[in-house]
C-alpha positions as CSV (number, residue, x, y, z in Angstrom):
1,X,-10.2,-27.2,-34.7
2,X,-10.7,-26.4,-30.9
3,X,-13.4,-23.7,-29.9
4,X,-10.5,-21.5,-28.6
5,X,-9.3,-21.4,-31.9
6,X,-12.0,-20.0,-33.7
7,X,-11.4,-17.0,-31.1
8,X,-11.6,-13.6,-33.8
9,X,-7.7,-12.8,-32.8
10,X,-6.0,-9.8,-34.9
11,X,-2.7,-10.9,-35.5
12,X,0.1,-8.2,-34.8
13,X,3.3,-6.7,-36.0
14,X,6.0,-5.2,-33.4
15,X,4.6,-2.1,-31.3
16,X,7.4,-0.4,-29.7
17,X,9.6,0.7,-32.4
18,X,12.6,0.4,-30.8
19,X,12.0,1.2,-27.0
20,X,12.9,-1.4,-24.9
21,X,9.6,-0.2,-22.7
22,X,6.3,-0.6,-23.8
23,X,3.4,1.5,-22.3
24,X,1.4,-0.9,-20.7
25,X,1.8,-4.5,-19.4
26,X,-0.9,-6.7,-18.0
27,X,0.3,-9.5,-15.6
28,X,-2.0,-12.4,-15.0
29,X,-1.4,-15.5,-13.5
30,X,-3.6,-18.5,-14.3
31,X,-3.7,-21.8,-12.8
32,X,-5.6,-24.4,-15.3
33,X,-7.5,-21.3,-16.4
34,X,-8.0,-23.4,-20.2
35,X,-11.5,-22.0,-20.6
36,X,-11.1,-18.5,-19.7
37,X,-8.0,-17.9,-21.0
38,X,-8.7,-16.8,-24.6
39,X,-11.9,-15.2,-23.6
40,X,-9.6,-12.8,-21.2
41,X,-6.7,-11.8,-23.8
42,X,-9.5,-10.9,-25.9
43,X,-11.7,-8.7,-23.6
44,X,-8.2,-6.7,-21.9
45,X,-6.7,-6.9,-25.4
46,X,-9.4,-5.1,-27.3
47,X,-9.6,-2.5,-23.9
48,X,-6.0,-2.2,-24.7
49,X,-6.0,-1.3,-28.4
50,X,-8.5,1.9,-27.1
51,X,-5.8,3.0,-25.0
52,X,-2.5,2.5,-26.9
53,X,-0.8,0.3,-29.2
54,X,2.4,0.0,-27.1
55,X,1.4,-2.7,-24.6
56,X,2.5,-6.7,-23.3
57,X,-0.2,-9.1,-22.0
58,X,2.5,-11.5,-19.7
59,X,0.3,-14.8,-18.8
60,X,2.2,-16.7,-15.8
61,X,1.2,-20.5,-16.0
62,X,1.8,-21.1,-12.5
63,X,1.9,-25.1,-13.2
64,X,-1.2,-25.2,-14.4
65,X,-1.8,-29.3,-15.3
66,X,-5.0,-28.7,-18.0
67,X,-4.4,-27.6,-21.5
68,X,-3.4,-23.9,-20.4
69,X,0.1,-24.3,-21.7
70,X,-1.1,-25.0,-25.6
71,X,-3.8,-22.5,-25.9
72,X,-1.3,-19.5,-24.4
73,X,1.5,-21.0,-27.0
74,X,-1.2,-20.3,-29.6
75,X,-2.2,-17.1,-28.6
76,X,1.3,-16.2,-28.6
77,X,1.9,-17.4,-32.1
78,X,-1.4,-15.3,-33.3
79,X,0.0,-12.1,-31.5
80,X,3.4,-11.3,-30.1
81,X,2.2,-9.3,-27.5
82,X,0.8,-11.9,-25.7
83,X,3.8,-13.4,-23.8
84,X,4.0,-16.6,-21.6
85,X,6.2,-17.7,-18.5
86,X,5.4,-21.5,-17.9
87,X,6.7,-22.2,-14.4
88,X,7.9,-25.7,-13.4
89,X,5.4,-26.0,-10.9
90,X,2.5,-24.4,-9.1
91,X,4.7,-21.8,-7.3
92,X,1.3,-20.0,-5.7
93,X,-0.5,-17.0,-6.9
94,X,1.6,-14.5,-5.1
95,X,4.8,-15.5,-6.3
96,X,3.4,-15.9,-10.0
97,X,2.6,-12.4,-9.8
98,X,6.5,-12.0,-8.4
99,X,7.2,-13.4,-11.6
100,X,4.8,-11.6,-14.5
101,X,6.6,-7.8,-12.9
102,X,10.2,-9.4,-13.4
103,X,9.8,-9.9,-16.8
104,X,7.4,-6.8,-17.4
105,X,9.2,-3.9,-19.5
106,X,6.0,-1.6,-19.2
107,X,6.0,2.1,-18.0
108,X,3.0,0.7,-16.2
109,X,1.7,-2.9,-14.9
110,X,-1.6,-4.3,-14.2
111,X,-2.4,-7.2,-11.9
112,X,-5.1,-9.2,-13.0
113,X,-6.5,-12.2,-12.5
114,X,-7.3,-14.8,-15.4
115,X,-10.8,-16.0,-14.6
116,X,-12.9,-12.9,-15.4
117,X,-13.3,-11.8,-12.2
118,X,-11.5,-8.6,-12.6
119,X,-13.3,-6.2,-15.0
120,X,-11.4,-5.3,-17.8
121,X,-13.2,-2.3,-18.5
122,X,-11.8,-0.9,-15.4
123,X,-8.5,-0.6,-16.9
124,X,-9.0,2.6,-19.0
125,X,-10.4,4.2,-15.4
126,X,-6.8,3.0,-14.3
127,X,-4.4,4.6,-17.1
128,X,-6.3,7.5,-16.6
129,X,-5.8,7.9,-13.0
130,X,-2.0,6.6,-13.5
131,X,-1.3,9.4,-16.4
132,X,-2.9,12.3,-13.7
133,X,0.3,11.1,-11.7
134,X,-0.9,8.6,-9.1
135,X,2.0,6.0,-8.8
136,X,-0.1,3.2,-7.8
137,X,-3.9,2.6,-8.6
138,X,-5.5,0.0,-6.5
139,X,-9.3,-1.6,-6.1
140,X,-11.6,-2.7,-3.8
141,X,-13.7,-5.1,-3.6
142,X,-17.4,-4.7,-3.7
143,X,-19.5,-8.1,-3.1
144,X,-22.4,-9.7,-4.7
145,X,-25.2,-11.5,-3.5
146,X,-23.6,-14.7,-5.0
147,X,-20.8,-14.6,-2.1
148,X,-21.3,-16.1,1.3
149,X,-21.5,-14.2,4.6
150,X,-18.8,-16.1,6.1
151,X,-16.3,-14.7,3.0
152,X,-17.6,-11.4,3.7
153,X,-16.9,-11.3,7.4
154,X,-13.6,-14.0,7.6
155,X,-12.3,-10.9,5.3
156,X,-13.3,-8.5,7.5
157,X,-11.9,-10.0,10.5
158,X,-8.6,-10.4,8.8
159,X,-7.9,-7.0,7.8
160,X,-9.2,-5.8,11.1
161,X,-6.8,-8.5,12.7
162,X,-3.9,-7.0,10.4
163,X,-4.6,-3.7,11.5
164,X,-4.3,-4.4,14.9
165,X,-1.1,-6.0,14.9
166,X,0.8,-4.2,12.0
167,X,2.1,-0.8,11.3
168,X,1.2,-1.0,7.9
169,X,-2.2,-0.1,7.4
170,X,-4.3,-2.3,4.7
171,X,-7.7,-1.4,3.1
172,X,-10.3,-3.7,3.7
173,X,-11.5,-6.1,0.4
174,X,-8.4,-4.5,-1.3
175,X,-7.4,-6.7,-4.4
176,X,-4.3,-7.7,-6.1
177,X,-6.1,-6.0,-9.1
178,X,-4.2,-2.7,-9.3
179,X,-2.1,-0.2,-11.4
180,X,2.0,0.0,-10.4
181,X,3.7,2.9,-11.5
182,X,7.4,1.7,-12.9
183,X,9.1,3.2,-9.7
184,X,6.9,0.9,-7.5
185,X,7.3,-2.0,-9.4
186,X,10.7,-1.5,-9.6
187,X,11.1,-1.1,-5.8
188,X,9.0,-4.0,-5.6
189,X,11.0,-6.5,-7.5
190,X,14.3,-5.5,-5.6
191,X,12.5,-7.5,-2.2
192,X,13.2,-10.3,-2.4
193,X,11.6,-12.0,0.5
194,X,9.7,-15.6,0.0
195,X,6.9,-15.3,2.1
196,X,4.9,-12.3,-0.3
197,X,2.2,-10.9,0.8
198,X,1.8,-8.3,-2.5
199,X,-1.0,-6.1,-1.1
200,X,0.8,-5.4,1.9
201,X,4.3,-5.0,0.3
202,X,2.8,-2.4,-2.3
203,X,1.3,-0.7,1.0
204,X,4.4,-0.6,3.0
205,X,6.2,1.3,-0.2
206,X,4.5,4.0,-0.2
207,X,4.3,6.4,-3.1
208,X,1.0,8.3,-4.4
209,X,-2.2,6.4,-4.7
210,X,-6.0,6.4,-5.3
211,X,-8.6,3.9,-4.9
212,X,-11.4,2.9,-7.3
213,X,-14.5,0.6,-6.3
214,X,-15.4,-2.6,-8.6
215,X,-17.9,-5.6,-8.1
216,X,-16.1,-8.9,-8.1
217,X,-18.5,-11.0,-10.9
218,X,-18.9,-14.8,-10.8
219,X,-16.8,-16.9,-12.5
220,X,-17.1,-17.7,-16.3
221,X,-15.5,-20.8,-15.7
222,X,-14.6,-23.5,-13.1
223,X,-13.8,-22.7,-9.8
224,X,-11.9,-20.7,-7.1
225,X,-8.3,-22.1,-6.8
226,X,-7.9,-21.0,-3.2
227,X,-9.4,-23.5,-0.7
228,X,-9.9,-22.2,3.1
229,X,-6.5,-24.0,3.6
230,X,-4.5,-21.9,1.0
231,X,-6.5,-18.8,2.4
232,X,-5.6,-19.5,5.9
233,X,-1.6,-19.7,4.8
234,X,-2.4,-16.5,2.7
235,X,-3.8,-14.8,6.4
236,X,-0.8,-16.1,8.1
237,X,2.0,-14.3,5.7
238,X,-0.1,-11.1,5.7
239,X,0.1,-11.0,10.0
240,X,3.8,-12.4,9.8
241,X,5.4,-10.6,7.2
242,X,4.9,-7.0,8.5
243,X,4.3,-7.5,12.2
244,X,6.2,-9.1,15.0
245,X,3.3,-8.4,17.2
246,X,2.1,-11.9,17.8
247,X,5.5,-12.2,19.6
248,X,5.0,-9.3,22.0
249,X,1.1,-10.9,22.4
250,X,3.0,-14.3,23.8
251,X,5.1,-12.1,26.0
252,X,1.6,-10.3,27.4
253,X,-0.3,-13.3,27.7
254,X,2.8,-15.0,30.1
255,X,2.6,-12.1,32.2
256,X,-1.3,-12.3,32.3
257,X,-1.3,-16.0,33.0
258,X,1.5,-15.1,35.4
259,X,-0.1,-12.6,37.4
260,X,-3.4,-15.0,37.8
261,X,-1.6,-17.2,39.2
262,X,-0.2,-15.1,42.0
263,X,-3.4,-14.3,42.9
264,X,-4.6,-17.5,42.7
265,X,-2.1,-18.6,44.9
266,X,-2.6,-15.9,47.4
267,X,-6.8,-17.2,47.1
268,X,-5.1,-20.3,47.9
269,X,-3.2,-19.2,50.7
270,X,-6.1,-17.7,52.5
271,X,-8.2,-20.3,52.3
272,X,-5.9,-22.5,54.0
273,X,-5.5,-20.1,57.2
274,X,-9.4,-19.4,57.4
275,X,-10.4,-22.7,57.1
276,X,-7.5,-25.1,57.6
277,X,-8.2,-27.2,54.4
278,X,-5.5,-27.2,52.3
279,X,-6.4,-31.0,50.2
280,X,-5.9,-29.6,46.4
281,X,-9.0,-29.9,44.4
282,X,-8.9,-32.3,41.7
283,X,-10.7,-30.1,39.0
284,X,-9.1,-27.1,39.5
285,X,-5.8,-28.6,39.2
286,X,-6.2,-30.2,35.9
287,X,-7.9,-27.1,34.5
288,X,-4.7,-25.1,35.4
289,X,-2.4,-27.8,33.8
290,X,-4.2,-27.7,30.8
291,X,-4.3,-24.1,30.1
292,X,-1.0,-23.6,31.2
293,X,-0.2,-26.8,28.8
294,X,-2.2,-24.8,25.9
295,X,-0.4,-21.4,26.5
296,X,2.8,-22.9,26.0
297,X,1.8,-25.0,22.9
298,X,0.2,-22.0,21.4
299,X,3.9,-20.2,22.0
300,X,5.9,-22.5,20.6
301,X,3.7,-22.6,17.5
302,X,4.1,-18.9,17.3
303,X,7.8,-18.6,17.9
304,X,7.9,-21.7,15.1
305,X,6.3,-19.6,12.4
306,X,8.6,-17.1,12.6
307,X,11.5,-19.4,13.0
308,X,10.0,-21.3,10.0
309,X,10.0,-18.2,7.6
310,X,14.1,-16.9,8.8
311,X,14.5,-20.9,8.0
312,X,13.5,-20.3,4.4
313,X,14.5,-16.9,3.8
314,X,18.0,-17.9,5.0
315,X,18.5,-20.7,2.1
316,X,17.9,-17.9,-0.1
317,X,16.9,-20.3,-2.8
318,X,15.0,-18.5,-6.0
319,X,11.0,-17.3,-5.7
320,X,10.3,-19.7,-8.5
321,X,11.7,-21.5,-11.7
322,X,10.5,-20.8,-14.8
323,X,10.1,-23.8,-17.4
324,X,9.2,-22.0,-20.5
325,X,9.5,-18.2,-22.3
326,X,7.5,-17.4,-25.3
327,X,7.7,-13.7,-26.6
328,X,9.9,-12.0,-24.6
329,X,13.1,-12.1,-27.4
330,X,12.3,-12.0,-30.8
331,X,15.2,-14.9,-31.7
332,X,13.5,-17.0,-28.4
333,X,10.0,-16.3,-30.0
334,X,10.7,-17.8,-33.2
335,X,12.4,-20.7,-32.5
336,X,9.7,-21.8,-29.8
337,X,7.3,-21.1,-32.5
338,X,8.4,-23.0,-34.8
339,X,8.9,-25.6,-32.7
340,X,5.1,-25.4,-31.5
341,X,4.0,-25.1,-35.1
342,X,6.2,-28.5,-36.3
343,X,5.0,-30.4,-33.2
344,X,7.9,-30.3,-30.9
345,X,7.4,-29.3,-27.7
346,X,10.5,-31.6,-25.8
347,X,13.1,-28.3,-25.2
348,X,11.9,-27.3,-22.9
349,X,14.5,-24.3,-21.0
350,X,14.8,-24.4,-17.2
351,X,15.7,-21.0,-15.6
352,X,15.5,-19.4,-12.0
353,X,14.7,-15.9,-10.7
């Protein structure tokens, strides 16, 4: 028997008695998360069971390529409120989050993460603040000594950055770790857009909310999934999703360089009828082709990105394609149960959202 059977898991009958709504779902999206897994249904289940007894706990295996997809199976096997979307492939965090609030039927949601990170004792804090009629409940980051001055100031610098050049206002070290009224999630499942930036989506919506503080712990186990080259993409759909102001920043800077070079030129032009030397100097010339050759580079780039995103929202293809379903219909749950339970684990259902 593997250790993460011998996990002490109550197993459950139904909970919501005929609603189609549950009270409370938990969405958490886990990338070869195999180790934390059952730790983490444990700790938010049993801080669940204080609160009410009408509540989901929706894992999103976003293509995870360890033994994630077993141990969820069996946790949804122990205890039907723990429900599983198996994507087809690694789809990204953002759009595995996309996912977990399509399929969750609670009056509230919780975005959490898989690997620990995330206190789960926060989430009574949460409720409470939800049920005093705050739509949205979000949380910021407080840092340890364990993380590196560069993540502290990079995030810094890019919420500072997004401020600048967006009319949506974000909160600095704001998580994805945060209560969603029905309303907002609801709102937020009608956009459709490929290129999600959550955070900033939740922001631009609106509605009623409240802040409270948290310090991110270290990981139980393994390691960050998101590299500095996932977290510069991540930076790039925050600025380009809710801001066209790189655009208007090409348009200032070619009026800038244009306007040097007029003066330049009239530098130029003086020099030649005060001292009749007019042979071009070699330096400055190739310093001007070159940063006039990088302006225009950097431009294009610019215009590409945007280009690049109408590109992909224009095939209008789905956010992401899920592989498996366990526990989201009673008939779905027991036929993929039995199946797990007899060994047979070849139908596997395609579907798209």
């Amino acid at each position: 028997m593997s250790a993460y059977q011998n996990q002490n898991f109550r197993l459950y009958g139904k909970n919501i008695d005929g609603d189609d709504f549950v009270e409370i779902s938990v969405v958490a999206p886990a990338f070869n998360e195999a180790e934390n897994i059952p730790v983490f249904a444990e700790a938010v289940s049993a801080e669940l069971a204080k609160i009410t007894d009408s509540y989901e706990i929706i894992f999103v295996d976003d293509g995870s390529s360890d033994n994630s997809p077993e141990i969820l199976r069996d946790l949804n096997c122990r205890d039907e409120r723990i429900k599983i979307l198996r994507l087809s492939r690694n789809f990204g965090h953002q759009i595995a989050i996309s996912a977990g609030l399509q399929h969750a039927t609670g009056k509230a949601a919780i975005v959490m993460d898989a690997d620990l990170q995330h206190p789960p004792e926060l989430i009574s804090q949460m409720i409470e603040r939800w049920r005093e009629g705050y739509h949205i409940v979000y949380t910021i980051r407080e840092y340890g000594k364990e993380i590196s001055w560069f993540k502290k100031k990079s995030s810094e610098l890019f919420y500072s950055f997004c401020n600048l050049m967006s009319d949506v206002k974000f909160v600095s070290d704001a998580a994805d770790f945060r209560l969603l009224d029905r309303k907002v999630v609801d709102q937020l499942n009608a956009m459709r857009e490929h290129s999600r930036f959550i955070r900033g989506m939740i922001r631009w919506l609106g509605f009623r909310d409240v802040c409270l503080n948290y310090t991110a712990r270290p990981r139980r186990h393994g390691v960050s999934k998101y590299s500095l080259k996932k977290m510069l993409l991540f930076a790039a759909d925050g600025i380009t999703s809710f801001s066209v102001a790189p655009l208007r920043w090409i348009v200032y800077l070619g009026i800038s360089v244009a306007l040097v070079s007029l003066f330049y030129a009239g530098y130029i032009l003086c020099e030649v009828f005060a001292t009749g030397n007019n042979t071009p100097g070699w330096p400055t010339l190739i310093v001007t082709i070159l940063f006039l050759g990088g302006v225009q580079i950097m431009s294009l780039g610019v215009i590409g990105e945007y280009i690049g995103r109408i590109y992909m929202e224009t095939k209008r293809r789905p956010l992401f394609v899920i592989q498996e379903k366990y526990g989201f219909d009673a008939e779905e749950k027991e036929n993929h149960s039995e199946d797990f339970l007899n060994g047979n684990n070849n139908a596997d259902q395609i579907k798209v959202a």
